[in-house]
GULUM-113373 format. One record per atom (N, C-alpha, C, CB): y negated, x, z negated; residue in one letter. Coordinates in steps of 0.05 Angstrom, whole numbers, plus 5000, padded with zeros to 4 digits. Last residue first. Glycine has a CB too. Layout:
BEGIN
YXZA;...
END
This chain:
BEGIN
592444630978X;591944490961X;589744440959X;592744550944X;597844601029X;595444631019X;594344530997X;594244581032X;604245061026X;602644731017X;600644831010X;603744510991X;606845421082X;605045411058X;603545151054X;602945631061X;611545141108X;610145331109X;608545331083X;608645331133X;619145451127X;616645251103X;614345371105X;617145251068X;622245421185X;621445501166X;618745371147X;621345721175X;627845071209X;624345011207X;623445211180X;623444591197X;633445341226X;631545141216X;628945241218X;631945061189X;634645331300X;634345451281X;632445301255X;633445661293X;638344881332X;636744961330X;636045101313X;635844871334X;646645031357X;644544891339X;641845011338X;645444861313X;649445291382X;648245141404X;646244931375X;651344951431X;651645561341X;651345731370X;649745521380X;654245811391X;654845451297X;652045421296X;650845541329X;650945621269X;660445441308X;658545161320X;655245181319X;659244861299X;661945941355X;660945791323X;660345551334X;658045941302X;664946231391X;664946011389X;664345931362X;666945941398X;667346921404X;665646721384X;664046461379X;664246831380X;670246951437X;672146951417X;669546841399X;673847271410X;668646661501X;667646871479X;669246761459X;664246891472X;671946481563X;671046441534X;670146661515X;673146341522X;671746621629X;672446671602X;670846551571X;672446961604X;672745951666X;671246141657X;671846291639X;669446071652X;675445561685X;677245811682X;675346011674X;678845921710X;672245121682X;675145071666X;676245391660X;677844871687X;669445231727X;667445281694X;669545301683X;665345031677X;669145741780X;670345481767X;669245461734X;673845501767X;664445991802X;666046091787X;667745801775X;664446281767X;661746131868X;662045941845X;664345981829X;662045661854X;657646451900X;660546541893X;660146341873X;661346881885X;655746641968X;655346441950X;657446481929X;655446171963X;654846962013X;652946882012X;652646711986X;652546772035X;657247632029X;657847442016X;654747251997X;660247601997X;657547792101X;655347792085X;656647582062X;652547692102X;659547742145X;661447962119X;659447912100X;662048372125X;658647512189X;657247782189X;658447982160X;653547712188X;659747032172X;662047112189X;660747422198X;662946862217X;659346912111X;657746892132X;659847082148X;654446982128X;662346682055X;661546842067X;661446852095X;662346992057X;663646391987X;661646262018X;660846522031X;658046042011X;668346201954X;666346361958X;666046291989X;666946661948X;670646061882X;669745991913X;667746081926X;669245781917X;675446111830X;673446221845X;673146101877X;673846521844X;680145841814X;678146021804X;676146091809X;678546171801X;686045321812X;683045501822X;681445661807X;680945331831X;691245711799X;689845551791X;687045651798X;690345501764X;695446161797X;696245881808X;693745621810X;698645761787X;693446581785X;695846521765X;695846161776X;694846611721X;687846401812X;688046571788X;690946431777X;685046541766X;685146241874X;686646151854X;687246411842X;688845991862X;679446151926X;681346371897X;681946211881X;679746611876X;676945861981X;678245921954X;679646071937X;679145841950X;671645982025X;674946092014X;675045971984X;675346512012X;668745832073X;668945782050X;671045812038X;668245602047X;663846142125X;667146082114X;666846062090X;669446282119X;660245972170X;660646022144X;663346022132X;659245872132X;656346182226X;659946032229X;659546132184X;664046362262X;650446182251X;652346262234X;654346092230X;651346322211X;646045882265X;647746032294X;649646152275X;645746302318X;645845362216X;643945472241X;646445562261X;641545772231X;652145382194X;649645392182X;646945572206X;650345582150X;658445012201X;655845192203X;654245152192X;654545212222X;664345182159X;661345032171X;659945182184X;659244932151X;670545292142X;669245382161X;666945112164X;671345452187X;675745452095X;675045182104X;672545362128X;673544912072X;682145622061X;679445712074X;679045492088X;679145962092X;685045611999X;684045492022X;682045652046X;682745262010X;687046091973X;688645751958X;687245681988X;686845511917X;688546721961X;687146521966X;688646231973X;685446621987X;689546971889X;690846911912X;689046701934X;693446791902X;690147521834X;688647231852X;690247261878X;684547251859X;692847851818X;694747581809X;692647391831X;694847461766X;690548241816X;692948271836X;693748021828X;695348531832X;683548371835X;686448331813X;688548181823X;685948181785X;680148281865X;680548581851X;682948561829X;677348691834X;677548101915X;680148071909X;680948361898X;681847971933X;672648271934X;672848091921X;675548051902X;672247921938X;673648611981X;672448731963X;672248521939X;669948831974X;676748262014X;678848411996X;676648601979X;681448632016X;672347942034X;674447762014X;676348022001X;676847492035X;670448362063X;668848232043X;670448122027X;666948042053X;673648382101X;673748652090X;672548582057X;671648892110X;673647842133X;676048022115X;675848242098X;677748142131X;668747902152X;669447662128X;671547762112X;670647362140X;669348312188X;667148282168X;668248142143X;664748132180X;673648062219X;673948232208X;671848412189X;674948312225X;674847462218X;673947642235X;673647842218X;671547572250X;682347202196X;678747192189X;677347442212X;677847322146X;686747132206X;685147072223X;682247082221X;685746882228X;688947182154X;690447352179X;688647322199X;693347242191X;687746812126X;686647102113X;686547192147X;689147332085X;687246212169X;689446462149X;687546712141X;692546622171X;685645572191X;685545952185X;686646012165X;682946102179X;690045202226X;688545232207X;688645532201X;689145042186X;687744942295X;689145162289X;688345182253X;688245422312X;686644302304X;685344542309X;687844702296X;682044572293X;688343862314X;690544082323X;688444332326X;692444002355X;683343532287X;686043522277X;688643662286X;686643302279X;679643652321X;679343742292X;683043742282X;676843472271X;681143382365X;680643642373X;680643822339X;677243642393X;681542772345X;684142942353X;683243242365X;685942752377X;676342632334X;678342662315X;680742822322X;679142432307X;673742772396X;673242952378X;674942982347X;670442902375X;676842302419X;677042682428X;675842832404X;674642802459X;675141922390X;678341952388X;678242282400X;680341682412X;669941882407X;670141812377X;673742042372X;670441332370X;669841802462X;668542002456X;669542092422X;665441932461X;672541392463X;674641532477X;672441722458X;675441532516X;668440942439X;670841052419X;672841232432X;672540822407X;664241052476X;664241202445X;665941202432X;662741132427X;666140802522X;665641122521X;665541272490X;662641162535X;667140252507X;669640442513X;669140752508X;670440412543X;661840092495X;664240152476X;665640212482X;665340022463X;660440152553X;658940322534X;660540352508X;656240192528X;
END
């Protein structure tokens, strides 16, 4: 019975591990059309693609790098459907207006003393 679960244990580590890894080149061709409607500036680049399921759906999880550096990640359904898009926070743009009063509460206005 321990023989069967660690032959069973060792097929499935070594079936993951010469899996084939995906390329843009290999996306089905929904997913592809979806990642180049995404890819609107010529400096992003994709950094990873990774693959889950979800129910009878295959999900692909891509990465975007920006000028070398992650940027963006996105979760799209092997139907082309883009299901998730997380924006890295580090590469977010900044507003030139950074006060400090920005994240302070407004004062308390006075009200009328009773007398």
């Amino acid at each position: 019975m321990r023989w069967t679960f660690v032959i069973a244990a060792i097929v499935l580590v070594s079936t993951a591990l010469l899996a084939d890894p995906i390329t843009v080149d290999t996306l089905p061709g929904p997913v592809h059309d979806s990642l180049n409607n995404l890819l609107q500036n010529p400096q992003e680049a994709v950094g990873n693609i990774e693959t889950y399921e979800w129910g009878p759906a295959v999900i692909y999880k891509i990465s975007i790098t920006l000028n070398g550096q992650p940027y963006l990640e996105v979760h799209i359904a092997d139907t082309g459907k883009v299901l998730r898009t997380d924006e890295n926070p580090d590469m977010a743009d900044k507003d030139d207006d950074d006060d400090s009063d920005a994240n302070a509460s407004p004062s308390p206005t006075s009200s009328p003393k009773a007398r």
